[in-house]
C-alpha positions as CSV (number, residue, x, y, z in Angstrom):
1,X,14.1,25.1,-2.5
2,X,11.0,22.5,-1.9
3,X,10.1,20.7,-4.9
4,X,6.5,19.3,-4.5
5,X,6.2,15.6,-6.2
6,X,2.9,13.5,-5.9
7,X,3.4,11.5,-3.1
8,X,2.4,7.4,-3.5
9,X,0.9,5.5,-0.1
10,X,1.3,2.0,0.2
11,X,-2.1,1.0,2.0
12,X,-3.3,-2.5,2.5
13,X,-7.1,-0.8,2.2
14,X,-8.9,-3.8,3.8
15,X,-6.4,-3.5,7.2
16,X,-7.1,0.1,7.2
17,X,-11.4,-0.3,6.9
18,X,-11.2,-3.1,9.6
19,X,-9.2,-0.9,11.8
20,X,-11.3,2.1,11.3
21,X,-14.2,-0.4,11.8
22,X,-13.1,-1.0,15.1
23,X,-12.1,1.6,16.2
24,X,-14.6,3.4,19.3
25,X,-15.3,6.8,18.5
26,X,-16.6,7.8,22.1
27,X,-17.7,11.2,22.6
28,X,-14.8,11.4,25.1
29,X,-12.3,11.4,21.8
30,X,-11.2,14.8,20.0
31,X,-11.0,13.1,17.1
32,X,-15.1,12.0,17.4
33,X,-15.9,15.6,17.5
34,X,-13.2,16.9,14.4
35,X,-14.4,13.5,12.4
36,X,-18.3,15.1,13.1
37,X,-17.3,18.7,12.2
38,X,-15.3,17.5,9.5
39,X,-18.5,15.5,7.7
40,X,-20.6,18.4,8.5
41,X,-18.8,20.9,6.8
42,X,-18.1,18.5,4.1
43,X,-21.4,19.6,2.7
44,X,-20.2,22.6,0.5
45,X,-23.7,24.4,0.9
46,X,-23.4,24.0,5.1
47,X,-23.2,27.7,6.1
48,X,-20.5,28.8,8.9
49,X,-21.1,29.1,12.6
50,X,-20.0,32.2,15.1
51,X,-16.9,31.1,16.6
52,X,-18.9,31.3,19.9
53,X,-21.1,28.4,19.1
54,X,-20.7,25.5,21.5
55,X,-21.4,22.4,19.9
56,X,-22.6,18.8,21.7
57,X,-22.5,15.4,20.0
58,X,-26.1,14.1,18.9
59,X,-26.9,10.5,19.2
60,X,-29.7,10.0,16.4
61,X,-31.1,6.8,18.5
62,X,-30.5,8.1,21.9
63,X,-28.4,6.3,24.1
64,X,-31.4,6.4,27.1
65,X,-34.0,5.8,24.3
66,X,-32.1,2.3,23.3
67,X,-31.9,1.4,27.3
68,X,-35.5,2.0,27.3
69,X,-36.9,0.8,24.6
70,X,-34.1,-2.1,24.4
71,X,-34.6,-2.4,20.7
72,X,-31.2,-2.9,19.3
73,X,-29.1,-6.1,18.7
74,X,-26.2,-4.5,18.8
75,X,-25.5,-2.0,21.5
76,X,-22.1,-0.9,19.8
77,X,-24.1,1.0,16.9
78,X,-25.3,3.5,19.7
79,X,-21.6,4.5,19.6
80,X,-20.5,4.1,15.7
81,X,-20.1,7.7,13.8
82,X,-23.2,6.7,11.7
83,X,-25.4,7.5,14.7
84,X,-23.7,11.0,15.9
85,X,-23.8,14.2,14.5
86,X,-22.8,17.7,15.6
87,X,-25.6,19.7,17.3
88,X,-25.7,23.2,18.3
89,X,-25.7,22.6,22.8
90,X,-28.5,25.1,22.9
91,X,-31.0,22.9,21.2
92,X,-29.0,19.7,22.2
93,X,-30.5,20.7,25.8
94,X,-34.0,20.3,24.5
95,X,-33.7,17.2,22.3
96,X,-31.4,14.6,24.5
97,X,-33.5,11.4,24.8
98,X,-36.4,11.9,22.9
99,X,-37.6,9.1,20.1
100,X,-36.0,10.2,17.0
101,X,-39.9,11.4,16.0
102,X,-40.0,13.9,18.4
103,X,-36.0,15.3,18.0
104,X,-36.9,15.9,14.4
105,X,-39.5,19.3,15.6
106,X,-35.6,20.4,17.3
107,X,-33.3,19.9,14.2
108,X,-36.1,21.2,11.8
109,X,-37.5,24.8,12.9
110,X,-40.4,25.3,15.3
111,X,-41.6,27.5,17.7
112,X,-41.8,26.8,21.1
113,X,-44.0,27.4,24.4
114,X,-42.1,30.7,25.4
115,X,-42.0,31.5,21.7
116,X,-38.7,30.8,20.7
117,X,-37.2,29.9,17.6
118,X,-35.7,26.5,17.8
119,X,-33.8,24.3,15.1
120,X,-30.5,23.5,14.1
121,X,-28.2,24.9,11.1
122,X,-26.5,21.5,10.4
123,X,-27.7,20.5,7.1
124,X,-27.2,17.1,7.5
125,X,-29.8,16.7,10.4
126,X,-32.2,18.9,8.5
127,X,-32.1,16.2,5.5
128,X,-32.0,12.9,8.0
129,X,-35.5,14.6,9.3
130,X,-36.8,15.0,6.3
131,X,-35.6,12.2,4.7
132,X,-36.3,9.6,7.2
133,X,-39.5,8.4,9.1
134,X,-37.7,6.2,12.2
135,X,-39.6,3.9,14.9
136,X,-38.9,1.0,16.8
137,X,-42.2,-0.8,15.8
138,X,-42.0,0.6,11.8
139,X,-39.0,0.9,11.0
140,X,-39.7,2.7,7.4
141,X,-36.8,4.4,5.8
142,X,-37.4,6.2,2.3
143,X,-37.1,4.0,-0.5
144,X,-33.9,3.4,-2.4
145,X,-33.2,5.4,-5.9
């Protein structure tokens, strides 16, 4: 017979932040992608995907962009979860390493040239575009409630 109890952890939670802190999520790591999918999806109102959609990890500041435009002081953000996000590889194509101003027009919907549909289903994309108004020489972010 199993018996199901409340199980108690013992966690030292600063040692557990400062290793999670550290710790590289490259795009090269499953656990990158699942940690992506898993925050995307933690958004009760996200809808499901076919199971035959391919997925790419977004970099909200493009890697290229930042070797460009060599704006950051600290190269490592390029790589922190903060700056990733699940996109759909069919619009990931079209928005790799554009400013974050023109990669909004891909996550939001538009229609292109050839007259197709383009924009993204992950919700929390859709809301960073709206929400936020990024450039190297402004910097604005929406004001804090």
């Amino acid at each position: 017979m199993v018996e199901f109890r409340e199980a108690a952890f013992a966690c030292d939670r600063e040692a557990l932040r400062s290793r999670f802190m550290a710790y590289a999520f490259t795009n090269g790591r499953a656990v990158t992608k699942s940690t992506l999918a898993w925050w995307a999806f933690y958004d009760e109102a996200q809808e499901l995907f076919p199971l035959d959609t391919a997925f790419d990890i977004e970099h909200i500041y493009a890697r290229k962009r930042a070797e460009v435009e060599d704006a950051l002081h600290d190269h490592s953000s390029l790589e922190a979860l903060g700056n990733k996000s699940l996109l759909e590889k069919r619009i990931n194509i079209h928005a790799s390493d554009y400013r974050f101003s023109h990669m909004k027009k891909y996550y939001k919907s538009f229609v292109s040239t050839r007259r197709f549909r383009k924009e993204t289903k992950i919700r929390g994309l859709i809301g960073l575009a709206d929400e936020l108004s990024i450039s190297p020489r402004t910097r604005s972010r929406p004001a804090p409630r």
